[in-house]
C-alpha positions as CSV (number, residue, x, y, z in Angstrom):
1,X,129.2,4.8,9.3
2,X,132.1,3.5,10.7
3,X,135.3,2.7,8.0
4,X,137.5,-0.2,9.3
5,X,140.4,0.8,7.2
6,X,142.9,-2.1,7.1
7,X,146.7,-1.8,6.4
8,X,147.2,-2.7,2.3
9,X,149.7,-5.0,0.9
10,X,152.8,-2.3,0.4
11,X,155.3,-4.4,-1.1
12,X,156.3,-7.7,-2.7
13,X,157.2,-9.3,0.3
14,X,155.8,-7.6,2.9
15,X,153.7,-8.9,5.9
16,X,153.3,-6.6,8.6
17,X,154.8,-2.5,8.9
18,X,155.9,-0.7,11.7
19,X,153.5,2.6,12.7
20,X,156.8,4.8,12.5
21,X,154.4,8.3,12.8
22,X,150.9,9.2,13.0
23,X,150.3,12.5,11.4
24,X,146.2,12.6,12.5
25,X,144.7,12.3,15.6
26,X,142.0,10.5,17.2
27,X,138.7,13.4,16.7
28,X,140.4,15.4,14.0
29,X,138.3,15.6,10.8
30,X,140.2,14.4,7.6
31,X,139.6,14.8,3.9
32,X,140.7,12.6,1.1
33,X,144.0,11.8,0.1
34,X,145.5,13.4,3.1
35,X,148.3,11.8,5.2
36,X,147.6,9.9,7.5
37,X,150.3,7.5,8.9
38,X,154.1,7.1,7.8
39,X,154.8,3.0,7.8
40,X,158.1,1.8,7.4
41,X,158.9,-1.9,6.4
42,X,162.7,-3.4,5.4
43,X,161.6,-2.5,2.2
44,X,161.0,1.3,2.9
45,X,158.7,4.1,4.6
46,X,155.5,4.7,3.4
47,X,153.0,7.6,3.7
48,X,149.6,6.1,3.9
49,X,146.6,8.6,2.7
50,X,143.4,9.2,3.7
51,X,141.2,6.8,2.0
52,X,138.1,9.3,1.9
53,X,136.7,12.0,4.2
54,X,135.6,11.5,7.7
55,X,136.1,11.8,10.8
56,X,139.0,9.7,12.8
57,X,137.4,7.6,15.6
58,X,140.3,5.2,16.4
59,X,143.8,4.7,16.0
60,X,144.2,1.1,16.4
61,X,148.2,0.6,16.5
62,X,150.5,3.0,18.7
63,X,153.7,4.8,17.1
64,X,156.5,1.8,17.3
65,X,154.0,-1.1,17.1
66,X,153.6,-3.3,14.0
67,X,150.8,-3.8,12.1
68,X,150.1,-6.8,10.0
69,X,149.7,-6.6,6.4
70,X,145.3,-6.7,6.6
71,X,144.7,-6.2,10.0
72,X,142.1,-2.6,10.7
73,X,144.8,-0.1,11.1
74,X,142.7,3.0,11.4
75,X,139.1,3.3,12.4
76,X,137.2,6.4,10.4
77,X,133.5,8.0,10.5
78,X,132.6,8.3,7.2
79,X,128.8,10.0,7.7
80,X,127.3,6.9,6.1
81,X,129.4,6.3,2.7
82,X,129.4,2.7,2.6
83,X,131.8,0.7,3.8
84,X,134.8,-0.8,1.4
85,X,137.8,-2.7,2.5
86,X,139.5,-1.2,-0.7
87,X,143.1,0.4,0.0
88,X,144.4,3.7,-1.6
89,X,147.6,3.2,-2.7
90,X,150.7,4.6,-0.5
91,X,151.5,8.2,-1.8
92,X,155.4,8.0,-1.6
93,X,158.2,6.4,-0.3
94,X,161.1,7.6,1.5
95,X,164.6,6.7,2.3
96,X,165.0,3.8,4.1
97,X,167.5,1.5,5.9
98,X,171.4,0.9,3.6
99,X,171.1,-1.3,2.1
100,X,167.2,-1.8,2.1
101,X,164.9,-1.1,-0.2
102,X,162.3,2.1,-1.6
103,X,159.9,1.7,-4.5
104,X,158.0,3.8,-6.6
105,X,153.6,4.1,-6.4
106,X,152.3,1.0,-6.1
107,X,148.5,0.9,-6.9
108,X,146.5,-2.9,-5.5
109,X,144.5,-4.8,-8.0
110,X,140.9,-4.6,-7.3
111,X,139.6,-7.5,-5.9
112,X,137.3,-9.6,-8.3
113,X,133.8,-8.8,-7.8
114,X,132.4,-12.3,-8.7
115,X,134.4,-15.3,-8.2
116,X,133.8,-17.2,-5.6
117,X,137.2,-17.9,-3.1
118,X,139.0,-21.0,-4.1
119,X,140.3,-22.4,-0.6
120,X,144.0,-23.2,-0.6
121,X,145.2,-26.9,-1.8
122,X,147.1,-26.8,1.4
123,X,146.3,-25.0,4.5
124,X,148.1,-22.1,5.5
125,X,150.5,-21.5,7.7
126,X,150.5,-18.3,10.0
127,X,154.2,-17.1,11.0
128,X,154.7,-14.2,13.1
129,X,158.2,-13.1,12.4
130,X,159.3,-9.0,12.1
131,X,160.3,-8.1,8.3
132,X,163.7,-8.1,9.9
133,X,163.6,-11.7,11.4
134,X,162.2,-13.4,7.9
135,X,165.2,-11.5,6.4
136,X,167.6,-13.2,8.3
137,X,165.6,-16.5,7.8
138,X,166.1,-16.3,3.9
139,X,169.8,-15.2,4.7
140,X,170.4,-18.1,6.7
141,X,168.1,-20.9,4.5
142,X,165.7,-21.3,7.0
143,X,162.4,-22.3,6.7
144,X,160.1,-20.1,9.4
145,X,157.0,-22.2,9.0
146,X,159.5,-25.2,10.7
147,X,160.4,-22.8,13.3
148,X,158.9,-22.5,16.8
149,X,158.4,-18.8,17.9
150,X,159.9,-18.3,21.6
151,X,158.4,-14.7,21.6
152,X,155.4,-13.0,22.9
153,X,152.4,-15.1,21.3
154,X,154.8,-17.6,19.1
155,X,156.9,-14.3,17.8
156,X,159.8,-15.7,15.6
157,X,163.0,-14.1,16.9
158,X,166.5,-13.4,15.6
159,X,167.7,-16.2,18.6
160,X,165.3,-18.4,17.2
161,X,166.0,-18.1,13.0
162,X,169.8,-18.3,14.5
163,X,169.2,-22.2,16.5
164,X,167.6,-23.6,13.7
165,X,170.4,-22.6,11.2
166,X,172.7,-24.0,13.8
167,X,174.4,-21.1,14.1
168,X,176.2,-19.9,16.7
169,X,173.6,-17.9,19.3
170,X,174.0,-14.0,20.2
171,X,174.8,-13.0,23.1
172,X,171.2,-12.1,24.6
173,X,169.5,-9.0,23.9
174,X,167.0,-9.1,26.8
175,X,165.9,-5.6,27.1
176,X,167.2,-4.0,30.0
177,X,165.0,-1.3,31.6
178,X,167.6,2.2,31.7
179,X,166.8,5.0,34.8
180,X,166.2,8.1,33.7
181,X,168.4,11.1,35.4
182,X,166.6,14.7,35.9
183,X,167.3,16.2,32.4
184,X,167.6,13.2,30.5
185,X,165.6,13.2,26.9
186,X,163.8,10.0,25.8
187,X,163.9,10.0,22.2
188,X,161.8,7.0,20.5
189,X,163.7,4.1,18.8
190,X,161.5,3.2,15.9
191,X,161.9,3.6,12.6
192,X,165.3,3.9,10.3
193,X,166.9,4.1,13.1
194,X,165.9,0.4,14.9
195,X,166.4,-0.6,11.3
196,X,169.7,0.4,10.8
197,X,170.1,-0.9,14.5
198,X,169.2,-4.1,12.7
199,X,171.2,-3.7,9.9
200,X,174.8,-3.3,11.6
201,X,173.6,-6.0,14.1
202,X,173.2,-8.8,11.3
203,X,176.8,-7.6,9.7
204,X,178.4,-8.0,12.3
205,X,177.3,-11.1,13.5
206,X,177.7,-12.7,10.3
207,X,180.8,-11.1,8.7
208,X,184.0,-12.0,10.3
209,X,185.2,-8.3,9.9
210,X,188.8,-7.6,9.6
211,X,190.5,-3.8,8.6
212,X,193.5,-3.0,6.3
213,X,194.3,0.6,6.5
214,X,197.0,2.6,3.9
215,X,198.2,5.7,3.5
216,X,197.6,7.6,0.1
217,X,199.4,10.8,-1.2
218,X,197.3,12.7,-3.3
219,X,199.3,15.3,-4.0
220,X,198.6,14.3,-7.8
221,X,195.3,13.9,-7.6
222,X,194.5,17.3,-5.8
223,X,196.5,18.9,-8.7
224,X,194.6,17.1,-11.7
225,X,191.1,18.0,-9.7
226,X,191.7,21.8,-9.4
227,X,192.9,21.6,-13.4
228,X,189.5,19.4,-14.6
229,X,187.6,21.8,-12.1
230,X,189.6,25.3,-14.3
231,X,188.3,23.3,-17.4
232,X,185.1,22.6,-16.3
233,X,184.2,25.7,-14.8
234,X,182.7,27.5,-17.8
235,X,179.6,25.1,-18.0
236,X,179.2,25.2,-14.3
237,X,180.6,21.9,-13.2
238,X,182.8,20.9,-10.5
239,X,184.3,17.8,-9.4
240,X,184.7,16.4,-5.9
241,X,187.1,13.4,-5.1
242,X,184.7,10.9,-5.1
243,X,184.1,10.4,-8.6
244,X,187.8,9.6,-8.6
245,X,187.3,7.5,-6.0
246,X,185.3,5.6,-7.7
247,X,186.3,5.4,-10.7
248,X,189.9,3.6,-9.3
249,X,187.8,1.2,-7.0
250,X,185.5,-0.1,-10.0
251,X,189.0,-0.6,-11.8
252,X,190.6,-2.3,-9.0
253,X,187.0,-4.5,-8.3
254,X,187.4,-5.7,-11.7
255,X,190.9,-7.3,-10.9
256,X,189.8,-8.6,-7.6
257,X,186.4,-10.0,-8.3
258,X,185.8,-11.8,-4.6
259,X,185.9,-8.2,-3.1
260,X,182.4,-8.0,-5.6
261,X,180.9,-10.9,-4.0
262,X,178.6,-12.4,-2.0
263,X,178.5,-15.4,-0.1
264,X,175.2,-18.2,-0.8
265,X,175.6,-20.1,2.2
266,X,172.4,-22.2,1.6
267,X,173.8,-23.5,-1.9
268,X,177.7,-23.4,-0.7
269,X,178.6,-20.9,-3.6
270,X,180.2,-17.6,-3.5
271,X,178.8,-15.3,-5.9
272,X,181.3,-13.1,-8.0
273,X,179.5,-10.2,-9.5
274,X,179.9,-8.7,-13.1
275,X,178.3,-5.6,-12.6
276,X,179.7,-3.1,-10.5
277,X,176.8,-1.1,-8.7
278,X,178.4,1.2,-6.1
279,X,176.9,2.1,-2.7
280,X,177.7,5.3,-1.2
281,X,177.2,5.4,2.1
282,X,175.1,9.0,3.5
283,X,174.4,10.4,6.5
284,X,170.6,11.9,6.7
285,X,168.9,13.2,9.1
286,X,166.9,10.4,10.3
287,X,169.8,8.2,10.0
288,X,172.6,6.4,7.2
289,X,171.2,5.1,3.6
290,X,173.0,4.2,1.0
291,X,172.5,5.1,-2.5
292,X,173.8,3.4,-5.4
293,X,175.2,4.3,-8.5
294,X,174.4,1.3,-11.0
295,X,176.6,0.3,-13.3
296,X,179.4,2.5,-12.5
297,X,181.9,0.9,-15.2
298,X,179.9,2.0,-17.5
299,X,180.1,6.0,-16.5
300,X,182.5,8.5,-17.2
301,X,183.9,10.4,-14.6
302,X,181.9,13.6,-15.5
303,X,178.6,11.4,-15.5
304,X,179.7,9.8,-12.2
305,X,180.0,13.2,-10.6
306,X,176.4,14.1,-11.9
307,X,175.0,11.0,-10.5
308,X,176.7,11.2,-7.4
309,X,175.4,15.0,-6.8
310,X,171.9,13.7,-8.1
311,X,171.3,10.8,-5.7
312,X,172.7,12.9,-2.9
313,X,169.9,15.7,-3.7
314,X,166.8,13.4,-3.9
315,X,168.3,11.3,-0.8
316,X,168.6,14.0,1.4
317,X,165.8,15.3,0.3
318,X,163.8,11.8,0.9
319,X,162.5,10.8,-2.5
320,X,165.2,8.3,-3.5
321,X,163.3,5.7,-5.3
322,X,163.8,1.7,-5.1
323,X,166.1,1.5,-7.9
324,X,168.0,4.6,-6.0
325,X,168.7,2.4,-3.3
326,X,169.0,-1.0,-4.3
327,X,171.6,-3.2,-5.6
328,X,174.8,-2.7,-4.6
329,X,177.8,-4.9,-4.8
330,X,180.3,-2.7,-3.2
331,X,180.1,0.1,-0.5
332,X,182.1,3.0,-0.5
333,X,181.6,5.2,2.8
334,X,183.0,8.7,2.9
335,X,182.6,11.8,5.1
336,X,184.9,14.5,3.0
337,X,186.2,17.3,4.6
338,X,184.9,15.5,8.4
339,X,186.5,11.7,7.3
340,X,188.5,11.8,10.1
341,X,192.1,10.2,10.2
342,X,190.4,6.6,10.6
343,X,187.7,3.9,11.0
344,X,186.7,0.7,11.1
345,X,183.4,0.7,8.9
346,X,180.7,-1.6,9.1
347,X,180.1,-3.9,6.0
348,X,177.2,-3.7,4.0
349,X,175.9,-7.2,4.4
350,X,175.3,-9.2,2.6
351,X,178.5,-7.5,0.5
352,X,181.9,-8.0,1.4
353,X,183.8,-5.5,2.0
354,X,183.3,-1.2,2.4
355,X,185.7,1.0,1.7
356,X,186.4,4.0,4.3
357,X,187.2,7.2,2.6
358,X,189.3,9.6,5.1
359,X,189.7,13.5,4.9
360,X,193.0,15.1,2.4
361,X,195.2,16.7,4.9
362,X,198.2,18.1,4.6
363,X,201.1,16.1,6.4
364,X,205.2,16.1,6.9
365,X,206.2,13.0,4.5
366,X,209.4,11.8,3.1
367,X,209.6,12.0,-0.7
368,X,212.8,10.8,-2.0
369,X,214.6,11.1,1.2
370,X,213.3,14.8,1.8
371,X,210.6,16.0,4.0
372,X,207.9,17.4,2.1
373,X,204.4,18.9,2.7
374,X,201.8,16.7,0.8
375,X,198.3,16.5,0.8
376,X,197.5,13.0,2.5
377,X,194.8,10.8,2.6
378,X,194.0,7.2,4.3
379,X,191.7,4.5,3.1
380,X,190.5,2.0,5.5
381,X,188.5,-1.1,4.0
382,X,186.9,-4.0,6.3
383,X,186.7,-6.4,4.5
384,X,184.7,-10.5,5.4
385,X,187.3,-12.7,6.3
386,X,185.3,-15.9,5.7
387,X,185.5,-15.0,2.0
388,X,188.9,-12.7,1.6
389,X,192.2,-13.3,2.8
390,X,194.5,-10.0,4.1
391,X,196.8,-10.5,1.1
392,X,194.1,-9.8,-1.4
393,X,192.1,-7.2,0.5
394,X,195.8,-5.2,1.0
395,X,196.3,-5.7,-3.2
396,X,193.0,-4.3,-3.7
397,X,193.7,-1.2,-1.7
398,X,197.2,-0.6,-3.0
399,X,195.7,-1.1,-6.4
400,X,193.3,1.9,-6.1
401,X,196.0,3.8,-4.2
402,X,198.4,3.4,-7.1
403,X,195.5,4.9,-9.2
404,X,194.9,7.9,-7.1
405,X,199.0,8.2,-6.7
406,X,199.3,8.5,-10.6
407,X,196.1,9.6,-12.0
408,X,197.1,9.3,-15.8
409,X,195.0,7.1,-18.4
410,X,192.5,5.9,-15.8
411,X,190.7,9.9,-15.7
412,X,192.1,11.2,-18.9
413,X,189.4,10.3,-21.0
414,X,186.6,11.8,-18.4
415,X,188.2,15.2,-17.5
């Protein structure tokens, strides 16, 4: 018999997923429980199982489509087990775009057996709008079901959510057909990677980004490291510099609250946090996510350091949960050893500012009218000019650059 398996509610929120891989084939024979499909939505990527045994007789959505929450997303013969529109639950979640979202299991309610269905007080309205579209649409205020879809069957676009807020319009992104050259590699854009793609998009055309740059000496800093690192190396600890890091930016957020902010454009309010959940920005190798270490005024420098080395081990390898990646009020992005001299980072939007972390080098400097050789490091931060002025973003900066510069009282109590 012929199981019409249809795509299940994944997520509070969530209307439709995109088919980011199919891991069975049309004719292979499948048992329960096995994975079948990996579904990504703005909230995070799922892997779908097998909803019982059988035999695959249609795959009804191609790799980069998107499937609506409900509609038959896989076709199975089940040799005559009767038919049931029940979902499994999604197996497990993986990483997905920064600043979006993962979640733990999450099992449907069984539909009641009995009760008749109670038709709607008012009829329902149908809105065809990508995850990524109705995101934008709650960004901006904007109510979709007002909103006349200009794409392919009444599709909702970014252009459109953008004219009705009466914000300015993109410049158009009319897909332009590339030519291939002989040797050239076609490499899918799906997935994390369109959603990123999404991601920066909306920061940038929101935030009016500006960078500060300064130049830090960590000569100090590199010397109380090495000495926490001697002390800590009987019970098989070591620190890197970002606990550091973070420990002088949470200080310095506290004294500059509108660098913890967001901005409410629908209610005219800026929102000044009072909990300082960091975002560290990580390269993986389907794309960047962002972590977050919550309540990072609250940690020691040792128990930063452990967080920071366990959200980078279950990110990278993909089973960061929701809380893992959710929540931050402030971005730190850093590369170590490879952070480069400078760059101009993208905000995480809807934050305010990021905070570029650059690699310790050793560099000719003047100290007290000498030329010296000290270990050197630059932090960059772009910061939203719509909400901070340069004054206060460079006072922010030179705040957690007089931290690093004289690392006294601010670590002693953690190392």
């Amino acid at each position: 018999m012929a199981y019409e398996f249809k795509l299940p509610d994944i997520g509070e929120g969530v209307v439709e997923g995109e088919i980011v891989r199919w891991l069975v084939n049309e004719g292979d024979v499948i048992t329960q429980d096995q994975p079948m499909v990996e579904v990504m939505t703005d909230k995070a990527t799922v892997e779908i199982p097998a909803p019982r045994p059988g035999k695959v007789l249609s795959r009804h959505y191609a790799e980069g489509q998107l499937c609506p929450v409900g509609k038959v997303l896989i076709t199975i013969d089940d040799g005559g087990v009767s038919a049931s529109t029940q979902a499994p639950a999604p197996r497990k979640r993986r990483n997905s775009a920064h600043g979006s979202e993962a979640a733990a299991e999450v099992v449907p309610a069984p539909p009641a057996e009995q009760a008749p269905p109670v038709p709607p007080a008012v009829p329902a309205v149908s809105v065809l709008a990508t995850p990524a579209t109705r995101k934008l649409a709650r960004t901006l205020g904007v109510d979709l079901g007002h909103v006349n879809g200009s794409g392919p069957a009444g599709r909702i676009t970014h252009d459109d959510v953008q004219a009705a807020s009466g914000a300015p319009a993109p410049v158009s992104r009319a897909p332009l057909r590339a030519v291939s050259a002989a040797g050239d590699v076609r490499v899918p854009f799906r997935g994390l990677r369109r959603k990123i793609a999404e991601r920066m998009t909306l920061a940038k055309q929101k935030a009016a980004h500006f960078t500060y740059v300064e130049e830090v000496d960590a000569h100090a800093l590199v010397t109380l490291r090495a000495r926490a690192n001697d002390r800590l190396s009987a019970q098989g600890l070591k620190l890197s510099y970002l606990p550091f890091i973070v420990k002088a930016t949470v200080e310095a957020l506290k004294c500059f609250p509108q660098l913890n902010a967001t901005l409410d454009e629908a209610a005219s309010e800026i929102i000044q946090r009072r909990s300082y959940h960091i975002g560290m920005a990580a390269a993986t190798a389907e794309g960047l996510v962002v972590p977050v270490i919550h309540n990072a005024d609250q940690r020691s420098l040792l128990d930063l350091a452990r967080e920071i080395d366990r959200l980078a081990a279950v990110t990278k390898a993909g089973r960061a949960t929701r809380d893992d990646l959710t929540g931050s009020t402030f971005t730190i992005t850093s590369l170590g050893a490879q952070g480069g001299l400078l760059a101009t980072p993208v905000i995480n939007f809807p934050e305010v500012a990021i905070l570029g972390v650059h690699k310790i080098a050793k560099r000719a400097v003047v100290v007290s009218d000498k030329i010296e050789i000290r270990e050197m490091m630059n932090l960059s931060i772009s910061v939203d000019h719509r909400l901070v002025d340069g004054h206060e973003a460079a006072a922010f900066v030179n705040m957690i650059k007089e931290s690093l510069e004289t690392p006294g009282l601010l670590f002693l109590d953690s190392v």
